[in-house]
C-alpha positions in Angstrom: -199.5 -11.2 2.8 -197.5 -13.4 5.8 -195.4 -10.4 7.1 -194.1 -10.9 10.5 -196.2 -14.3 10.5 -194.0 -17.1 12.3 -196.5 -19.9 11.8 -195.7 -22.4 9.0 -198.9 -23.4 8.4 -197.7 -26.6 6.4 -200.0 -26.0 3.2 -202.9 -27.2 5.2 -205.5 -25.6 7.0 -206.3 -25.3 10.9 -208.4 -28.2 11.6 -206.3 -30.5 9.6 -203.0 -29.1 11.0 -204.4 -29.7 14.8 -205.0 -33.0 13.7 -202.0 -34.0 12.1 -199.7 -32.6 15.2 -202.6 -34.9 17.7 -201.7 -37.8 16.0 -197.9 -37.2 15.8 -197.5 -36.4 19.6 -199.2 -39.3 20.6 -197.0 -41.4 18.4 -194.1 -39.6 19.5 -195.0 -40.3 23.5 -195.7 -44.3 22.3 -193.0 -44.7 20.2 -190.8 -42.1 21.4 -189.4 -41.2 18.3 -191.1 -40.8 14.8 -189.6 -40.2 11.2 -190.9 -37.1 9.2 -189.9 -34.0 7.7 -187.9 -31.5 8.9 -190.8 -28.7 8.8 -193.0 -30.7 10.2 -191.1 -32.0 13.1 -190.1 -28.3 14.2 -193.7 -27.9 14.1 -194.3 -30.7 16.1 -191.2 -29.4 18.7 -193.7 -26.3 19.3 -196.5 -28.0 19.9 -195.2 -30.8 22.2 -192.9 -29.2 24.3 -195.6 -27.1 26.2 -197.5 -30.4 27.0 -194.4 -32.4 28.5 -193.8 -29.1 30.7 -197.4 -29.3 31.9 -197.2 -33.1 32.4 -194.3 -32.6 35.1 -197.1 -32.0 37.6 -199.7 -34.9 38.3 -202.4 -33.1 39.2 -206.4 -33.0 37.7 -205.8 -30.1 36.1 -202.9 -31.1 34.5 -204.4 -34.3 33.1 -207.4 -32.2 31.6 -205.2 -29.5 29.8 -203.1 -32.7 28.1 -205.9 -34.0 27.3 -207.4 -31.3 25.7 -204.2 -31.3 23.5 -204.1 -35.2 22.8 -207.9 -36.1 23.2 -206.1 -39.6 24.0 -207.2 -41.0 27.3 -204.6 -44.2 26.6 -201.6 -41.4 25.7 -202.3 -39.2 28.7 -202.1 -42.1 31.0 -198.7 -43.2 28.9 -197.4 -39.6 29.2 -197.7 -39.0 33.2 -196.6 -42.4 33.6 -193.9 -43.4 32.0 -192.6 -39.7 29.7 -192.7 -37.7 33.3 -190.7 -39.2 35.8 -187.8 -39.3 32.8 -187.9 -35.6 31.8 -188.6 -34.4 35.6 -185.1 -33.3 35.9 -184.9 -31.6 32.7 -185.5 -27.9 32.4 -186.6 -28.1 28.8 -185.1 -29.4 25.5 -187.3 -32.8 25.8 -186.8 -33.5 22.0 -184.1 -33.7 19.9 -184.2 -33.9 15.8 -181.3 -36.0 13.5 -181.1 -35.1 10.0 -181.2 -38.1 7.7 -181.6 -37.6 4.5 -184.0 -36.5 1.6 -186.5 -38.0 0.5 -186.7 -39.8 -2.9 -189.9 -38.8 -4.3 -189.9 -35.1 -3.8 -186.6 -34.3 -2.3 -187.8 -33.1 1.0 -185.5 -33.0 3.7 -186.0 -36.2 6.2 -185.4 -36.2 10.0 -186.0 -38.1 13.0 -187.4 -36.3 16.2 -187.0 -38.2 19.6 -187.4 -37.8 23.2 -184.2 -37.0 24.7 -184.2 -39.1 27.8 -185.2 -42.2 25.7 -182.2 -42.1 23.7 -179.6 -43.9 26.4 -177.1 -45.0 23.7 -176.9 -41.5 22.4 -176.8 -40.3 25.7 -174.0 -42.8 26.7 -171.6 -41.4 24.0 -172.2 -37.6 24.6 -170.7 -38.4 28.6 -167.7 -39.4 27.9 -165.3 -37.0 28.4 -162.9 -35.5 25.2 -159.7 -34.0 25.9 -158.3 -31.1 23.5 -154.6 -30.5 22.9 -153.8 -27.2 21.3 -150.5 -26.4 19.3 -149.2 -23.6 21.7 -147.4 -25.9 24.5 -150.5 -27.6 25.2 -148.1 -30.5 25.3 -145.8 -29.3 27.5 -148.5 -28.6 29.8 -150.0 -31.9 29.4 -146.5 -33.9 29.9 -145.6 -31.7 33.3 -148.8 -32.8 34.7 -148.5 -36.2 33.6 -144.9 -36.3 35.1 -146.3 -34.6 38.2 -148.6 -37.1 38.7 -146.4 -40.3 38.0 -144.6 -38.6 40.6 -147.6 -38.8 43.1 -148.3 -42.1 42.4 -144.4 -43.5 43.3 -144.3 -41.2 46.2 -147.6 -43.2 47.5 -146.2 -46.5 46.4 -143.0 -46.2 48.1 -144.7 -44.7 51.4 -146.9 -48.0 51.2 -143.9 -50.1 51.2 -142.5 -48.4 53.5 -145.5 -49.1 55.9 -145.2 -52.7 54.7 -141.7 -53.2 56.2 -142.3 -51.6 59.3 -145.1 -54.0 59.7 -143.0 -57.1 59.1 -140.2 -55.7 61.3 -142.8 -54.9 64.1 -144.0 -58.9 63.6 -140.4 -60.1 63.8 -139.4 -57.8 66.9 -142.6 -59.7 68.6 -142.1 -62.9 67.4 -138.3 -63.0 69.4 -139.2 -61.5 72.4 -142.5 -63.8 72.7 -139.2 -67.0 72.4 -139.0 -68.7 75.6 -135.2 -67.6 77.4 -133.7 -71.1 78.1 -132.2 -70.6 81.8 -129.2 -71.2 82.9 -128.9 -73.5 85.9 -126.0 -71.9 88.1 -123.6 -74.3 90.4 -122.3 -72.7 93.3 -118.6 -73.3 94.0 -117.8 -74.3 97.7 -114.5 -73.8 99.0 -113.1 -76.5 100.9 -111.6 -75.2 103.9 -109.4 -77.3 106.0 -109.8 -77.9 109.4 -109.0 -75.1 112.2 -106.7 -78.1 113.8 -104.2 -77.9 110.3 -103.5 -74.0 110.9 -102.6 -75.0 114.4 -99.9 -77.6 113.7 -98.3 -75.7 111.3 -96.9 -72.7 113.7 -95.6 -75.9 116.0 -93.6 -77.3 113.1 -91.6 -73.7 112.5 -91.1 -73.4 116.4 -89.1 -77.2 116.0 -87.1 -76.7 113.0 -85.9 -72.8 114.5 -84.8 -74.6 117.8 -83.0 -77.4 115.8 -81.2 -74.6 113.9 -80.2 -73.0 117.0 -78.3 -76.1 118.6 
């Protein structure tokens, strides 16, 4: 009886099943992803995870426990090489399995399991950011904050402008007063004054013409 036994032994025994998830780990770290069945590539999830955790630290020891795994000298060098610096951010979830299909022989349910970080199309489409509008004034919500910030954007635009004609006046202000003044050449008016002799004879005249008057 299997009762409380996890392990799906994949209708083979041990030495066989070691085997088969050797060869399918290193062709999952050289190829990066591989086609098989769905049982046998969550299998192939428990058994390979554990190894790319250990390969985030490049040490001796390290090395040797991969390659006790592997037996691979070529895919241990691959895997601390090239598979580690990718997944040294990642806390876990290195792999990542796409249903595809079933088989046609025997019906068996097909899949394709990958390494994550080597996916960057995938990767590129999951980024972009989706927006969600729900029935109950979601709209409304939306619109006010689409007015709000329309409203932003003319109140920037017109304080630009505004900085734009205070810059042109400021050029104009110091273009006139750098104009040369012309001068004005100023004539000074001399009185003509007549000699002192002329207001002398005068006061003569008057004495004649009052003694003339008198006789």
């Amino acid at each position: 009886m299997r009762h409380g036994n996890k392990i799906n032994h994949l209708g083979k025994k041990t030495g066989h099943r070691k085997a088969m998830l050797q060869n399918m780990a290193c062709s999952l770290i050289e190829h990066k992803r591989i086609s098989t069945t769905i049982a046998k590539a969550k299998t192939l999830r428990v058994f390979v995870e554990p190894i790319l955790t250990k390969a985030k630290t490049d040490s001796t020891h390290s090395r040797r426990v991969v390659f006790s795994y592997l037996q691979n000298k070529d895919m241990v060098t691959e895997l601390f090489r090239e598979v580690a610096p990718k997944i040294a951010n990642r806390a876990g979830g290195y792999t990542r399995i796409i249903r595809t299909g079933y088989r046609l022989g025997d019906n068996a349910e097909m899949c394709m399991i990958e390494l994550v970080d080597f996916n960057e199309l995938y990767n590129n489409e999951n980024t972009k950011k989706t927006t969600r509008r729900s029935r109950r004034g979601g709209a409304k919500k939306d619109e006010s904050v689409a007015m709000e910030a329309t409203e932003e954007t003319i109140v920037e635009e017109t304080t630009v402008e505004e900085v734009a004609v205070a810059e042109v006046v400021e050029e104009v202000v110091v273009e006139e007063t750098t104009k040369e003044v012309p001068t004005v050449e100023t004539t000074e008016i001399v009185e003509e004054t007549t000699p002192e002799a002329s207001s002398d004879e005068a006061p003569a005249a008057d004495e004649s013409e009052n003694s003339e008057e008198n006789a």
